[in-house]
PDB file of N, CA, C and O in Angstrom:
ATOM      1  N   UNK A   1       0.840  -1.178   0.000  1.00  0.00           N
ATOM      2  CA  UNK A   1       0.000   0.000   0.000  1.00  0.00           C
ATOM      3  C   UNK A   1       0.887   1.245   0.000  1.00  0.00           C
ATOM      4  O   UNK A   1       1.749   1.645   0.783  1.00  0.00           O
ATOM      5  N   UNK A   2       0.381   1.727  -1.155  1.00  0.00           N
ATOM      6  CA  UNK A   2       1.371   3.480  -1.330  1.00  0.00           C
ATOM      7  C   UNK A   2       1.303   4.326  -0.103  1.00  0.00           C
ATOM      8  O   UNK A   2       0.238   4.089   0.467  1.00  0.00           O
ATOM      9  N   UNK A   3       1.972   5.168   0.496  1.00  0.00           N
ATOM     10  CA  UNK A   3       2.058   6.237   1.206  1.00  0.00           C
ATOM     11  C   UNK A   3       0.629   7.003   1.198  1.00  0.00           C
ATOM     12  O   UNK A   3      -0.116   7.088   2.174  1.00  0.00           O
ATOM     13  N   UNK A   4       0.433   7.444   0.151  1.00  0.00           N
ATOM     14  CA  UNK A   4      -1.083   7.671  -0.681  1.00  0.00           C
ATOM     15  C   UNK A   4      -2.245   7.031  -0.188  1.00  0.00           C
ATOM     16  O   UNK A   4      -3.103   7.467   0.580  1.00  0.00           O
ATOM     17  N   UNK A   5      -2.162   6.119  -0.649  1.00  0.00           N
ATOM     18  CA  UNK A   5      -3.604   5.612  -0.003  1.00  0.00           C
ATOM     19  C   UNK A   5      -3.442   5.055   1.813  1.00  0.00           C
ATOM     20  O   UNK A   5      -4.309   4.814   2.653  1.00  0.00           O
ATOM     21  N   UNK A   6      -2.477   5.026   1.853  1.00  0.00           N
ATOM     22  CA  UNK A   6      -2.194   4.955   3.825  1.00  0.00           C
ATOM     23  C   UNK A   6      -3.061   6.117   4.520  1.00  0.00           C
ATOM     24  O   UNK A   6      -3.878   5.953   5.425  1.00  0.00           O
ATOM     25  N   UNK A   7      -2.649   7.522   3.800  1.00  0.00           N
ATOM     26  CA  UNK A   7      -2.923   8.780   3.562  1.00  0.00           C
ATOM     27  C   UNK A   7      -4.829   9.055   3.879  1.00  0.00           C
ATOM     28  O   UNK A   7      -5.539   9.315   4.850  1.00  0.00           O
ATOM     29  N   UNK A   8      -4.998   8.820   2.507  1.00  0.00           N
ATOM     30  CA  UNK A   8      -6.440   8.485   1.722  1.00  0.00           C
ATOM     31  C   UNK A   8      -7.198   7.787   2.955  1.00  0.00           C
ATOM     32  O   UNK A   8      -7.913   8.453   3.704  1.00  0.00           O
ATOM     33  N   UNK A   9      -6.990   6.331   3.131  1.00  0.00           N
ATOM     34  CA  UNK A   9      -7.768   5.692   4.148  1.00  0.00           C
ATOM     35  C   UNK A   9      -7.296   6.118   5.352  1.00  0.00           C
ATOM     36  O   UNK A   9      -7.854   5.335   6.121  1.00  0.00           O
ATOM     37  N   UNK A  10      -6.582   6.903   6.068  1.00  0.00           N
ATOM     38  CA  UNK A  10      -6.737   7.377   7.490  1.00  0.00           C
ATOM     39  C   UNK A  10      -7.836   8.496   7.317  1.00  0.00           C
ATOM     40  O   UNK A  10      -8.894   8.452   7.943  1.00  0.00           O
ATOM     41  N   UNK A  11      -7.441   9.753   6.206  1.00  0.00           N
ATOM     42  CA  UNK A  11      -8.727  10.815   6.299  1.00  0.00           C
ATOM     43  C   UNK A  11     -10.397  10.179   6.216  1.00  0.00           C
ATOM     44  O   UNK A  11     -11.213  10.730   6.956  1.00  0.00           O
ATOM     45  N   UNK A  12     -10.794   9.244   5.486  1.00  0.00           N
ATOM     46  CA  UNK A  12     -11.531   8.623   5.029  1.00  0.00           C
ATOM     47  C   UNK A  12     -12.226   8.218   6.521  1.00  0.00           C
ATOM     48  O   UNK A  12     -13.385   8.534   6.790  1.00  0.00           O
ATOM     49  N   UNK A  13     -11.079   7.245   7.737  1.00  0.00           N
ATOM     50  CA  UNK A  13     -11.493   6.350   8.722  1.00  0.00           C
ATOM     51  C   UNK A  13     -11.611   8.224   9.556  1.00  0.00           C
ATOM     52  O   UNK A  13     -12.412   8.267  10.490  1.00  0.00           O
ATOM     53  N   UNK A  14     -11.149   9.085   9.347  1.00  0.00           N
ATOM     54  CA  UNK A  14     -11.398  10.447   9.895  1.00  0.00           C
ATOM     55  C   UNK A  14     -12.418  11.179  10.198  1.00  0.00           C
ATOM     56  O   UNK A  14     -12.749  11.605  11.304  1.00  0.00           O
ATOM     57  N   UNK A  15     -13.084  11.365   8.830  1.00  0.00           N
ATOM     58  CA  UNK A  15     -14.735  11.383   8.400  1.00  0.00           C
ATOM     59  C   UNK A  15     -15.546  10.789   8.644  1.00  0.00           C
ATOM     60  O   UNK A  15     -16.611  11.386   8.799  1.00  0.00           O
ATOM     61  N   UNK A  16     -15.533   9.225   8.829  1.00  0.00           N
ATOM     62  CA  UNK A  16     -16.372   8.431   8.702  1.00  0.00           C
ATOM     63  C   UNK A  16     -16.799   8.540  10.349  1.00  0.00           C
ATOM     64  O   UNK A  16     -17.988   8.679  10.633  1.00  0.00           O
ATOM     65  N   UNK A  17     -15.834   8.476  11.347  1.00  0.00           N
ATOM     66  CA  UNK A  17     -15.251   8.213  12.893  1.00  0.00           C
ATOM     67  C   UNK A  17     -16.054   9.630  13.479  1.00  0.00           C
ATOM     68  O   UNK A  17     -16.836   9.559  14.427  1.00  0.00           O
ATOM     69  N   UNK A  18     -15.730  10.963  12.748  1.00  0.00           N
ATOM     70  CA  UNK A  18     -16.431  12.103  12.850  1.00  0.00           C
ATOM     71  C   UNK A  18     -17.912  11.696  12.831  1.00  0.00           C
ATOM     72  O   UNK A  18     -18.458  11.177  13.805  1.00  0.00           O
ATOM     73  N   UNK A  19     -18.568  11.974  11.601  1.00  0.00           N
ATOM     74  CA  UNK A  19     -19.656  11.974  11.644  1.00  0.00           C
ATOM     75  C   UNK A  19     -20.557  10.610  12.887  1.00  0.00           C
ATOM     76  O   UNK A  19     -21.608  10.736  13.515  1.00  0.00           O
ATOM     77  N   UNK A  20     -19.706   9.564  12.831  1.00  0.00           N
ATOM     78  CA  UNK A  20     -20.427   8.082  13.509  1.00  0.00           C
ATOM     79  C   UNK A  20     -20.372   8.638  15.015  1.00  0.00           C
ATOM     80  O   UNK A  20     -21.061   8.180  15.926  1.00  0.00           O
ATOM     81  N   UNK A  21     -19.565   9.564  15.128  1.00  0.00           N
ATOM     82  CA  UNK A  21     -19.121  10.041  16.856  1.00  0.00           C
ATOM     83  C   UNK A  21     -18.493   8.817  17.602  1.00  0.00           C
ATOM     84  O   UNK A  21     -18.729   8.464  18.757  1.00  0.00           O
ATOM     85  N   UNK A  22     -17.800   8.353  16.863  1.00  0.00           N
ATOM     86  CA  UNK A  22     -16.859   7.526  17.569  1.00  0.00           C
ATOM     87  C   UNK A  22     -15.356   7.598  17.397  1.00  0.00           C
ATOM     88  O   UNK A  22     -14.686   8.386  16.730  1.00  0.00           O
ATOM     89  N   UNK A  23     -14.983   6.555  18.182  1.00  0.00           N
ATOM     90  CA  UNK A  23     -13.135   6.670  18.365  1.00  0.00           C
ATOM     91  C   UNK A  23     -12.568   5.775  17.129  1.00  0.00           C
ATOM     92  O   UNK A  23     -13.112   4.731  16.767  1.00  0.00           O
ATOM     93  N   UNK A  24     -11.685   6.192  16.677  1.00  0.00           N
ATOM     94  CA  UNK A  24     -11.230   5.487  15.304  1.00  0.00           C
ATOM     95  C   UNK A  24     -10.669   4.535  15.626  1.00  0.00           C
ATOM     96  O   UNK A  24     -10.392   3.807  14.673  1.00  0.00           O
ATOM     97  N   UNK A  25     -10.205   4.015  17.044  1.00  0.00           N
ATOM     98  CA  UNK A  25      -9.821   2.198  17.609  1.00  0.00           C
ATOM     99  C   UNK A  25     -11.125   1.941  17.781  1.00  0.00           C
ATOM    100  O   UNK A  25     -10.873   0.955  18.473  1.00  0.00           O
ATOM    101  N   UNK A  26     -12.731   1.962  17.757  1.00  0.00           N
ATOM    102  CA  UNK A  26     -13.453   1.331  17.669  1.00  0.00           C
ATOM    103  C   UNK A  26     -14.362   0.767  16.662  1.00  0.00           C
ATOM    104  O   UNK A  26     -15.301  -0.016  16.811  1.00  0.00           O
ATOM    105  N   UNK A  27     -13.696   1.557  15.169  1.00  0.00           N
ATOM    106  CA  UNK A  27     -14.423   1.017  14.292  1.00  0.00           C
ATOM    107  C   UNK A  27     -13.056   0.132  13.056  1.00  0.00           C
ATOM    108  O   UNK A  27     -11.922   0.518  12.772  1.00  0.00           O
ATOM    109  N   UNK A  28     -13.668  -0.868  12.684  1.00  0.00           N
ATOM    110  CA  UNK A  28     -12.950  -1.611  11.663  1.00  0.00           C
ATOM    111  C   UNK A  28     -13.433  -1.707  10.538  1.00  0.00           C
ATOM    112  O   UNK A  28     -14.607  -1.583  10.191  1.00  0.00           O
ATOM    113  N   UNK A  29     -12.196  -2.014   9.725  1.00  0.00           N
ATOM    114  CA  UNK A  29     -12.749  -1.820   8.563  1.00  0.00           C
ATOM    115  C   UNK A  29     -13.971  -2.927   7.523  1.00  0.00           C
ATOM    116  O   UNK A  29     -14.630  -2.871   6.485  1.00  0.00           O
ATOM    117  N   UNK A  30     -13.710  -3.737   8.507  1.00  0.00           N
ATOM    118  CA  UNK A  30     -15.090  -4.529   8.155  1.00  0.00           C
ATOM    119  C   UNK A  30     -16.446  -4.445   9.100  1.00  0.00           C
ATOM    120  O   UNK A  30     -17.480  -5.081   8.899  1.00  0.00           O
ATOM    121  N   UNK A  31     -16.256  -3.721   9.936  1.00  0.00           N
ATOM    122  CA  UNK A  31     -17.360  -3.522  10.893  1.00  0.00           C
ATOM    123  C   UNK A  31     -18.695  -2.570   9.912  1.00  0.00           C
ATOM    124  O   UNK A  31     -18.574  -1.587   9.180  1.00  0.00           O
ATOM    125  N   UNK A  32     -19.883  -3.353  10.288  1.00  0.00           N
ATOM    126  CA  UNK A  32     -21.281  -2.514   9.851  1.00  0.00           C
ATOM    127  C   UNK A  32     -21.678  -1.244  10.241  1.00  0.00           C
ATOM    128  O   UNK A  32     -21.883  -1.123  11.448  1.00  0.00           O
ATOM    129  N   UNK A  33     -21.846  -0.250   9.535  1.00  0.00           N
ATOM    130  CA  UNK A  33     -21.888   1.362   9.962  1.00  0.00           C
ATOM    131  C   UNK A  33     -23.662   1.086  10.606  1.00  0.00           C
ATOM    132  O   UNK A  33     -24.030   1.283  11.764  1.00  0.00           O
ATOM    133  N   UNK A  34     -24.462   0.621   9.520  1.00  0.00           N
ATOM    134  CA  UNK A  34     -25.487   0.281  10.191  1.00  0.00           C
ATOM    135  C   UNK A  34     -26.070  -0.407  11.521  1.00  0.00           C
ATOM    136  O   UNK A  34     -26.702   0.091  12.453  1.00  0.00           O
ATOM    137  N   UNK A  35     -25.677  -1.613  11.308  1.00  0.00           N
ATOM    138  CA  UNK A  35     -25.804  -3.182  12.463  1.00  0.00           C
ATOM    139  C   UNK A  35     -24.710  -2.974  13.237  1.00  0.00           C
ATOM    140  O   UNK A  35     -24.940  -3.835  14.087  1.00  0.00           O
ATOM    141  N   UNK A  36     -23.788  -2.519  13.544  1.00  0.00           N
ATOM    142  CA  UNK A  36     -22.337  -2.274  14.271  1.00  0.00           C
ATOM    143  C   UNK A  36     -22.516  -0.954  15.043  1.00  0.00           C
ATOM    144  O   UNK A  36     -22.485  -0.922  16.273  1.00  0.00           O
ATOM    145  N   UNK A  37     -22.639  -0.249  14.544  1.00  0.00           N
ATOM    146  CA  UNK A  37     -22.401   1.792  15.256  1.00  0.00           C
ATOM    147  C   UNK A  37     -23.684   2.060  15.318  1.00  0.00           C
ATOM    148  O   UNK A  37     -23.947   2.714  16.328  1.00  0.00           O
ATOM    149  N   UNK A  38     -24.825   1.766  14.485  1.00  0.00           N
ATOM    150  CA  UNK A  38     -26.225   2.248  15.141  1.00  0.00           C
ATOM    151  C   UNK A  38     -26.308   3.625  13.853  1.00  0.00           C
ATOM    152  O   UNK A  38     -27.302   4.343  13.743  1.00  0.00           O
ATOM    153  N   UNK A  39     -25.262   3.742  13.123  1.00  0.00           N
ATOM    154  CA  UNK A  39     -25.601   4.684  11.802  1.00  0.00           C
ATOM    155  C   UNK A  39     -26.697   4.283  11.233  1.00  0.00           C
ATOM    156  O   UNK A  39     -27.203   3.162  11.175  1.00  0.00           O
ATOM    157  N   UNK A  40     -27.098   5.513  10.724  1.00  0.00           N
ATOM    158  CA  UNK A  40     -28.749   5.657  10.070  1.00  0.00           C
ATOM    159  C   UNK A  40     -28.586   6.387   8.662  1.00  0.00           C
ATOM    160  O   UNK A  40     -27.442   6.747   8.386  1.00  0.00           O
ATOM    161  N   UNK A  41     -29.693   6.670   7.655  1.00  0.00           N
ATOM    162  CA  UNK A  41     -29.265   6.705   6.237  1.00  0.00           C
ATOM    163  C   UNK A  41     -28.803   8.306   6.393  1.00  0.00           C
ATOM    164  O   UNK A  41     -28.334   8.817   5.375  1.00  0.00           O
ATOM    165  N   UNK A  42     -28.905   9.156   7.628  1.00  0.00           N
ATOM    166  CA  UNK A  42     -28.699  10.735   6.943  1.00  0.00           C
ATOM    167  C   UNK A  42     -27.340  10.445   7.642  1.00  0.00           C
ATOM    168  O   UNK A  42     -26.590  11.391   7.401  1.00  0.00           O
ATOM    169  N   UNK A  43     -26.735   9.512   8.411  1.00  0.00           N
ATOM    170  CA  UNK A  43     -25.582   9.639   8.528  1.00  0.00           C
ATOM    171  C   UNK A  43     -24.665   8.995   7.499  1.00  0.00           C
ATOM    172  O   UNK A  43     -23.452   9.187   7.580  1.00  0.00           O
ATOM    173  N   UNK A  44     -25.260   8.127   6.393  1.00  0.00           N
ATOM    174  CA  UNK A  44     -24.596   8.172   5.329  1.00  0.00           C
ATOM    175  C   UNK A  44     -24.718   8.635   4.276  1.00  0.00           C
ATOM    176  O   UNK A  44     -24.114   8.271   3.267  1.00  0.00           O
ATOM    177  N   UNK A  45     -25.568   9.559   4.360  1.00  0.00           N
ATOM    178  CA  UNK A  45     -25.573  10.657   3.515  1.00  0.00           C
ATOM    179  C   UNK A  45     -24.086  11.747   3.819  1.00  0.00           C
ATOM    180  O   UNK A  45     -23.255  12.170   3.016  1.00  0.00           O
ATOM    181  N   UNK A  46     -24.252  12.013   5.815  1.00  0.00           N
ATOM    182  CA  UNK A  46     -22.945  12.973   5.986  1.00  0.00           C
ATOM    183  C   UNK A  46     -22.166  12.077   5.621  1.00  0.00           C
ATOM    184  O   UNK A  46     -21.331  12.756   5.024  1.00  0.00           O
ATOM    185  N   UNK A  47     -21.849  11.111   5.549  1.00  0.00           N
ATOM    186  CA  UNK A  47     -20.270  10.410   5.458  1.00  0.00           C
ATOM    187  C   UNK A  47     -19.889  10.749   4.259  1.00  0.00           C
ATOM    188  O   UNK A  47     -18.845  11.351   4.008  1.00  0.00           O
ATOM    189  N   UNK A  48     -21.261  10.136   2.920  1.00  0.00           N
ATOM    190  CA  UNK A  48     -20.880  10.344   1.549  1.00  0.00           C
ATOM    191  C   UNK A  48     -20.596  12.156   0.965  1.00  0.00           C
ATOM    192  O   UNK A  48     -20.080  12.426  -0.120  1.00  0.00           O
ATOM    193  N   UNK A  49     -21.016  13.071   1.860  1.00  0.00           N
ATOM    194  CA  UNK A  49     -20.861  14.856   1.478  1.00  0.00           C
ATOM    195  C   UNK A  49     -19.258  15.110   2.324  1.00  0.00           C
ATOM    196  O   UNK A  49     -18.275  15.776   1.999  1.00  0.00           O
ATOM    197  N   UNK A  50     -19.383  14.732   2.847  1.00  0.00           N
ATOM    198  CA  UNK A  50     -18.022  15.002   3.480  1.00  0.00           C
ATOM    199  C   UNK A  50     -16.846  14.505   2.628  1.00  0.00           C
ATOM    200  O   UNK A  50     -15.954  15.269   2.260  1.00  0.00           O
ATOM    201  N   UNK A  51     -16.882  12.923   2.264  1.00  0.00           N
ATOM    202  CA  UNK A  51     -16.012  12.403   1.083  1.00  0.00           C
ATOM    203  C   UNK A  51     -15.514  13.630   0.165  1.00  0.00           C
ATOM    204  O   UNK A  51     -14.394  14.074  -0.088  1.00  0.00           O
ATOM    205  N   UNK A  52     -17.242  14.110  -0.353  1.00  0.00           N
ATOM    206  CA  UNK A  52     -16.924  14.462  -1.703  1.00  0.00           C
ATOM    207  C   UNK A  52     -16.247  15.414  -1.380  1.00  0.00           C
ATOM    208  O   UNK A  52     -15.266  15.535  -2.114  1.00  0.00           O
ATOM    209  N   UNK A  53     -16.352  16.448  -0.300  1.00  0.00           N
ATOM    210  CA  UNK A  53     -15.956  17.528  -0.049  1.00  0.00           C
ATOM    211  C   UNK A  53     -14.588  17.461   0.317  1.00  0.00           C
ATOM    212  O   UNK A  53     -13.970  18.476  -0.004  1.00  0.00           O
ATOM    213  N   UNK A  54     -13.916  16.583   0.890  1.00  0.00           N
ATOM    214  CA  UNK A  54     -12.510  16.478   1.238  1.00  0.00           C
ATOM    215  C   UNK A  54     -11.815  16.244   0.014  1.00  0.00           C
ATOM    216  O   UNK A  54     -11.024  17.109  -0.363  1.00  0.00           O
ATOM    217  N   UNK A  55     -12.014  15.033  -0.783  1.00  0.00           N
ATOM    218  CA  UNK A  55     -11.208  14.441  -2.074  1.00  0.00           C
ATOM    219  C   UNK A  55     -11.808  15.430  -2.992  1.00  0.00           C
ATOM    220  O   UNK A  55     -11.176  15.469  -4.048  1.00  0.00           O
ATOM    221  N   UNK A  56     -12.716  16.166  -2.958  1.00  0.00           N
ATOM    222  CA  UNK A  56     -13.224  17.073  -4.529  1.00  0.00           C
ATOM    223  C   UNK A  56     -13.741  15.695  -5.360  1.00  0.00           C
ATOM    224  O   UNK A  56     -13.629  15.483  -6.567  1.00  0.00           O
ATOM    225  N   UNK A  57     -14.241  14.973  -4.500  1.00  0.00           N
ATOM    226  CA  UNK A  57     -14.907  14.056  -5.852  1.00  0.00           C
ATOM    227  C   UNK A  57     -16.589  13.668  -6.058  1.00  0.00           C
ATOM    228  O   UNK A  57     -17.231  14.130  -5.115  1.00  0.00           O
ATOM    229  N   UNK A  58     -17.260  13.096  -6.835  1.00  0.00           N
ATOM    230  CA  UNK A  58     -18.813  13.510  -7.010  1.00  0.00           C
ATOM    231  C   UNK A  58     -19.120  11.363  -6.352  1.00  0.00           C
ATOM    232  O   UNK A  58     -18.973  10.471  -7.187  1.00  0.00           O
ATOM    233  N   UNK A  59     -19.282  11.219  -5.731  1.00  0.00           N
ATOM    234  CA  UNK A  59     -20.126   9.912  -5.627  1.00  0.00           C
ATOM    235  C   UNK A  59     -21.858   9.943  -5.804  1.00  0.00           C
ATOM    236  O   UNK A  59     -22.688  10.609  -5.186  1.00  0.00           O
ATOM    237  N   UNK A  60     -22.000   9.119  -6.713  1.00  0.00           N
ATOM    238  CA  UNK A  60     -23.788   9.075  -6.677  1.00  0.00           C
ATOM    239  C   UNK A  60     -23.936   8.463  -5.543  1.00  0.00           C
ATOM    240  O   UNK A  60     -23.195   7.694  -4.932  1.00  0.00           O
ATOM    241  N   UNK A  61     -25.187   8.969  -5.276  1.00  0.00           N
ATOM    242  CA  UNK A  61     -25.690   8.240  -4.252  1.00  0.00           C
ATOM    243  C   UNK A  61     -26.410   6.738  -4.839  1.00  0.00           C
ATOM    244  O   UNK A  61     -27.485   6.477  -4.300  1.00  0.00           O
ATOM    245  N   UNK A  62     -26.089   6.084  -5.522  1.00  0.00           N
ATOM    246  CA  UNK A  62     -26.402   4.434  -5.612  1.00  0.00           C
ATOM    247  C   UNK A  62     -25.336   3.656  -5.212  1.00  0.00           C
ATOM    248  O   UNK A  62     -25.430   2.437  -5.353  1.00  0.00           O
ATOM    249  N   UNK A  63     -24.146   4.235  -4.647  1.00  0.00           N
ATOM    250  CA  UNK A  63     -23.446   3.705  -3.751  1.00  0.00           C
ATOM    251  C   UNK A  63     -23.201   3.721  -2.559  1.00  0.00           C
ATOM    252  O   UNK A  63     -22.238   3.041  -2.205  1.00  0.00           O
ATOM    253  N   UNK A  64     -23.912   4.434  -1.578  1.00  0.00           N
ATOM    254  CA  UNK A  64     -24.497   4.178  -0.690  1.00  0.00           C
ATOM    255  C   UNK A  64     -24.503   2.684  -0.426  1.00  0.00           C
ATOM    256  O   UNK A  64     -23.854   2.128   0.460  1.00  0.00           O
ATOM    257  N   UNK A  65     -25.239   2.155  -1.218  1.00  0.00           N
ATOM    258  CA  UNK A  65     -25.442   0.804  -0.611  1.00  0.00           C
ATOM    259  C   UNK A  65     -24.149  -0.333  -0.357  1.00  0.00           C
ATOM    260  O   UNK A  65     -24.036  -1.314   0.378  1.00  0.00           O
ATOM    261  N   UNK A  66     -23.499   0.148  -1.081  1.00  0.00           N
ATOM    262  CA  UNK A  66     -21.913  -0.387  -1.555  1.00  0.00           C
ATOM    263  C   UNK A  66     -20.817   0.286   0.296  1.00  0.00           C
ATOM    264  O   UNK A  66     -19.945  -0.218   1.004  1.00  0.00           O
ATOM    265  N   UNK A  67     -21.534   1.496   0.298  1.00  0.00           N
ATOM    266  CA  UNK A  67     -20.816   1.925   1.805  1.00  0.00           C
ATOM    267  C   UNK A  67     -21.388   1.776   3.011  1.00  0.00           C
ATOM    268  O   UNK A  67     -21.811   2.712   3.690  1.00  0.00           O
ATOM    269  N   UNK A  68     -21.431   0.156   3.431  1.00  0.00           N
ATOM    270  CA  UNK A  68     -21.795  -0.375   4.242  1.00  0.00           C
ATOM    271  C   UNK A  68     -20.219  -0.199   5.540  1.00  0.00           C
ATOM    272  O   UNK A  68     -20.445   0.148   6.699  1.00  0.00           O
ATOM    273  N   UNK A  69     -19.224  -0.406   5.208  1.00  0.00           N
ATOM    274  CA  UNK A  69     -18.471  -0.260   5.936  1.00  0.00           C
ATOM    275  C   UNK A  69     -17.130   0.158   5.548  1.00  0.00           C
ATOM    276  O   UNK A  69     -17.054  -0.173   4.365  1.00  0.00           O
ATOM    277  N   UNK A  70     -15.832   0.800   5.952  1.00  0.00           N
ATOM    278  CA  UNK A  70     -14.404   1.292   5.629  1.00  0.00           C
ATOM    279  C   UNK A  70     -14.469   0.354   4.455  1.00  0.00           C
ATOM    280  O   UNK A  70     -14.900   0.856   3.416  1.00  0.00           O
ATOM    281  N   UNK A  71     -14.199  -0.637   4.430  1.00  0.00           N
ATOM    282  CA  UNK A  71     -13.419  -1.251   3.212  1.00  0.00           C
ATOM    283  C   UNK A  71     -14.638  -1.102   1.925  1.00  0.00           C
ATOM    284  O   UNK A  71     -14.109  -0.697   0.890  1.00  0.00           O
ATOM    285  N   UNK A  72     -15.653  -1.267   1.833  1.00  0.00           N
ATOM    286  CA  UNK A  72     -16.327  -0.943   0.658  1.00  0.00           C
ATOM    287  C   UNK A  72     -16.638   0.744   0.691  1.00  0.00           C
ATOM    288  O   UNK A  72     -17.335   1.114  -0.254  1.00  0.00           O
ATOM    289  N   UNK A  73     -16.173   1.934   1.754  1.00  0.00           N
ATOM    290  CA  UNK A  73     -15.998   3.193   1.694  1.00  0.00           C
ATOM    291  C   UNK A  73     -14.916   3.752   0.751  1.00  0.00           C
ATOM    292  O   UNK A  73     -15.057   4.549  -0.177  1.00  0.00           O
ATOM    293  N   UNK A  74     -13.618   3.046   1.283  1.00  0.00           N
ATOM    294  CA  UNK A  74     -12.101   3.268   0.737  1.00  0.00           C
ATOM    295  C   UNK A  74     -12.627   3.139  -1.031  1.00  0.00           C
ATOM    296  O   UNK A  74     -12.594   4.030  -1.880  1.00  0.00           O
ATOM    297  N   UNK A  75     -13.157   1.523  -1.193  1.00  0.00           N
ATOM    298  CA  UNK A  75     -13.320   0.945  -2.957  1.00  0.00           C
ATOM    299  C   UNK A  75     -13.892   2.373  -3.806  1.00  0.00           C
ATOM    300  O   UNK A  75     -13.311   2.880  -4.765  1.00  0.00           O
ATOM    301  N   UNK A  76     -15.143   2.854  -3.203  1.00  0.00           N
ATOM    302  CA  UNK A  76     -15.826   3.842  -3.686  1.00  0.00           C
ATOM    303  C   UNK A  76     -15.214   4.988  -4.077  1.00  0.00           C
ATOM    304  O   UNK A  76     -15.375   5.581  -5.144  1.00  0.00           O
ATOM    305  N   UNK A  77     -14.272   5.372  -2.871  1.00  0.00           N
ATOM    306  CA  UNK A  77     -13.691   7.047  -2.933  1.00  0.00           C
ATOM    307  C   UNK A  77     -12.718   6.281  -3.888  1.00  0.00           C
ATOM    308  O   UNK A  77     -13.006   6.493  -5.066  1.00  0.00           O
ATOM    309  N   UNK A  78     -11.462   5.305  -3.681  1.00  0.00           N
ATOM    310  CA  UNK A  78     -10.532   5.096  -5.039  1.00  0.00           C
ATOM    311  C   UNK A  78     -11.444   4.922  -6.456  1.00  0.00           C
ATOM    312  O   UNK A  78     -10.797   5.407  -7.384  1.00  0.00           O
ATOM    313  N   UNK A  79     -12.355   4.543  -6.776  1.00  0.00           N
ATOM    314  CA  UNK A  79     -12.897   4.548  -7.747  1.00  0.00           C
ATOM    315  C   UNK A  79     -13.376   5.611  -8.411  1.00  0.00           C
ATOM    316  O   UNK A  79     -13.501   5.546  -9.634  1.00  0.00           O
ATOM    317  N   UNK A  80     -13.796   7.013  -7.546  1.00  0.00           N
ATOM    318  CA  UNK A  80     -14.410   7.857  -7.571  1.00  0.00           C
ATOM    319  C   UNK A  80     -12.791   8.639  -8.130  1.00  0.00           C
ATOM    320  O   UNK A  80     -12.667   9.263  -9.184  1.00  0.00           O
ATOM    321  N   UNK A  81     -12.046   8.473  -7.444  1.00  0.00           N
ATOM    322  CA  UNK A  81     -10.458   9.548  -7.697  1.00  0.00           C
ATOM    323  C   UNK A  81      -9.680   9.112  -9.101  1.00  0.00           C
ATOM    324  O   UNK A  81      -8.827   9.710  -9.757  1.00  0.00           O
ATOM    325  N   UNK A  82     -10.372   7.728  -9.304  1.00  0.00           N
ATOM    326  CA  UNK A  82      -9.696   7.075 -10.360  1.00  0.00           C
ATOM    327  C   UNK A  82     -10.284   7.653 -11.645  1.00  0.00           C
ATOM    328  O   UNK A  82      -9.547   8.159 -12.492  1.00  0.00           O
ATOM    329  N   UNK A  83     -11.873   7.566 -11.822  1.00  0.00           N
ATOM    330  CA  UNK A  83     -12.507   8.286 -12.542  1.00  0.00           C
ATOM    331  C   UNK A  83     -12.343  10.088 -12.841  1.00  0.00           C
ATOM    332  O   UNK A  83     -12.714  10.597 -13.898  1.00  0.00           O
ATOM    333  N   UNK A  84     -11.901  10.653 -12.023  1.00  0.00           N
ATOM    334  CA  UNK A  84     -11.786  12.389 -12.235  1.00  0.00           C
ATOM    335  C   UNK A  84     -11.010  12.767 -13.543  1.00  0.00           C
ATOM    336  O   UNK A  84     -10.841  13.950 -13.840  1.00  0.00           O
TER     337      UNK A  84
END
């Protein structure tokens, strides 16, 4: 893993940890934002505006469903940076 995306996925676990109001040693990257933290859909709405707003990048919201947790969060935003 590049320096870069070490980078990328700490701001990412940053945002996500922000908005969930939790400590970033309590969430993993396979842990459920929903069934796990008690997140609800306007908090993944903030997770997904905040993304865009940090990286400058546009995610539709039909991935949402895809950002169930860090590791399908990270796939989205690299996909999203890959596309610009």
């Amino acid at each position: 893993m590049s320096a870069s995306t070490v980078e990328q996925r700490a701001g990412i676990k940053e945002i996500v940890c922000d908005i969930l109001e939790l400590e970033e040693d309590e969430v993993t990257d396979e842990g459920l934002f929903k069934e796990e933290y008690g997140a609800d859909s306007l908090r993944a709405i903030e997770i997904l505006a905040g993304l865009e707003k940090e990286f400058k990048i546009t995610i539709d919201q039909s991935e949402l469903e895809r950002m169930v947790n860090l590791d399908g969060v990270y796939a989205v935003v690299q996909e999203s940076i890959d596309a610009k």
